[in-house]
N, C-alpha and C positions, 0 to 999 in steps of 0.2 A: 504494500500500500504506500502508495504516498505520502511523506509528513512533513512537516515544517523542520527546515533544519536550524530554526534558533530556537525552538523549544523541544523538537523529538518525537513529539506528538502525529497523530494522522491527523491528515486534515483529509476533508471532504469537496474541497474545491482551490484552484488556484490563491497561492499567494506569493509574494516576492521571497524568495529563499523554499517554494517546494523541491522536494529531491523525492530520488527514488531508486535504490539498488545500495552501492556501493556509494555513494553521495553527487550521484548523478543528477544536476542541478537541471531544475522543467524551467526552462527559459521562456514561457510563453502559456496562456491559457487553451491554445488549441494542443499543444504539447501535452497539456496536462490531463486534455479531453482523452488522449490517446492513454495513459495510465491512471487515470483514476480509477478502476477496481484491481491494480495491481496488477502483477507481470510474472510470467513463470519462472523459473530456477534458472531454466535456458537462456533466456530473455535477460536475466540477473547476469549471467555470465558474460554473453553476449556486447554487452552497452559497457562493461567494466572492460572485456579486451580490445573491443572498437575504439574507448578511449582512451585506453594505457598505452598505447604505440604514442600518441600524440604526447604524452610530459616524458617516455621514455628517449624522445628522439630531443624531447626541448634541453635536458638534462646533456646529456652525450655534448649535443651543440653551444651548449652555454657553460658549460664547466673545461677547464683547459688543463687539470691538473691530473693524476690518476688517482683513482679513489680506489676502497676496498670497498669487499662486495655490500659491506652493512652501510657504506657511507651515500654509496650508490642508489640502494633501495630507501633508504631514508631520505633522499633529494625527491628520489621521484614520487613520494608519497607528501613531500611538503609540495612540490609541484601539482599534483595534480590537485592540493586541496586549494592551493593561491590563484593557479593558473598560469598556463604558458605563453600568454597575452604577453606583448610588452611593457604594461605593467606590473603582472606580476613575476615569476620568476626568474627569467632571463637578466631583469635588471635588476633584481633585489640586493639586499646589502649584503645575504649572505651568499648568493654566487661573488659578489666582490670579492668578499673576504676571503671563501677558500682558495679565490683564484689568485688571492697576494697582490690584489686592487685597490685594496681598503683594508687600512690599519682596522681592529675594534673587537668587540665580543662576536663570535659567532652565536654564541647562547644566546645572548641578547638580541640582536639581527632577527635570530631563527623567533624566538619567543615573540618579538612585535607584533609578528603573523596574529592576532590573538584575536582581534576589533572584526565585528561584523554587525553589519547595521547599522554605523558608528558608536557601536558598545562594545564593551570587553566581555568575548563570550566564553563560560566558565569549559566550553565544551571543548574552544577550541586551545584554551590557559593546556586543558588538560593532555587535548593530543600533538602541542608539540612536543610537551615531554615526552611523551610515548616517542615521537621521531625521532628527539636528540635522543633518547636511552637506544634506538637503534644504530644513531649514527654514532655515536661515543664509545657504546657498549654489546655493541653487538646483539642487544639484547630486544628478542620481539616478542618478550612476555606480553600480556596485556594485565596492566596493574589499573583497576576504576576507581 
């Protein structure tokens, strides 16, 4: 089902921030017509590897240094939450920083990521951690 991704909830009709699968954003009220009663497993798979080639290729092309495989998977999972737009992660301060463009915190950088809707959202406070403990630590516990 469909729910709002600043509270988690389903919703029952379009609103700005619906999502569906994997945090698949419904850009659009007729988009939403097409998943509002929800979407098979297949379907769920489908829309997540459709869009994982697109931050897997933005990652490769914006990062200039060699990463390990946890530093890797942890880019492209903050990419594909910020976006591979020229706003978001191609120019962000934390491709700078690994890439030795920019003095500064990578933690910090990474963590800014947090604001949606122009609020600090506690959901998202919580899953950069989850990325740095990948990137840092190899680690893809999932700790809530």
């Amino acid at each position: 089902m469909p729910y709002d991704d600043q509270t988690g909830r389903d919703i029952d009709h379009y609103v700005k921030g619906a999502t569906i699968s994997y945090g698949y954003l419904i850009t659009s009220p007729a988009i939403f017509e097409k998943y509002k009663n929800g979407i098979t497993r297949q379907k769920v798979e489908s829309l997540f590897k459709e869009k994982l080639f697109e931050f897997e290729k933005a990652v490769k092309k914006s990062i200039k240094v060699n990463l390990t495989h946890n530093e890797y998977d942890a880019l492209v999972i903050l990419c594909y939450n910020i976006g591979s737009h020229a706003e978001g992660f191609p120019t962000s301060s934390v491709v700078k920083i690994i890439n030795d463009a920019l003095n500064g915190s990578l933690d910090d950088s990474w963590k800014a990521w947090r604001i949606s809707q122009n609020k600090i959202n506690s959901g998202l406070v919580k899953r950069r951690q989850k990325e740095l403990n990948v990137y840092h630590r190899d680690s893809y516990i999932r700790v809530d």
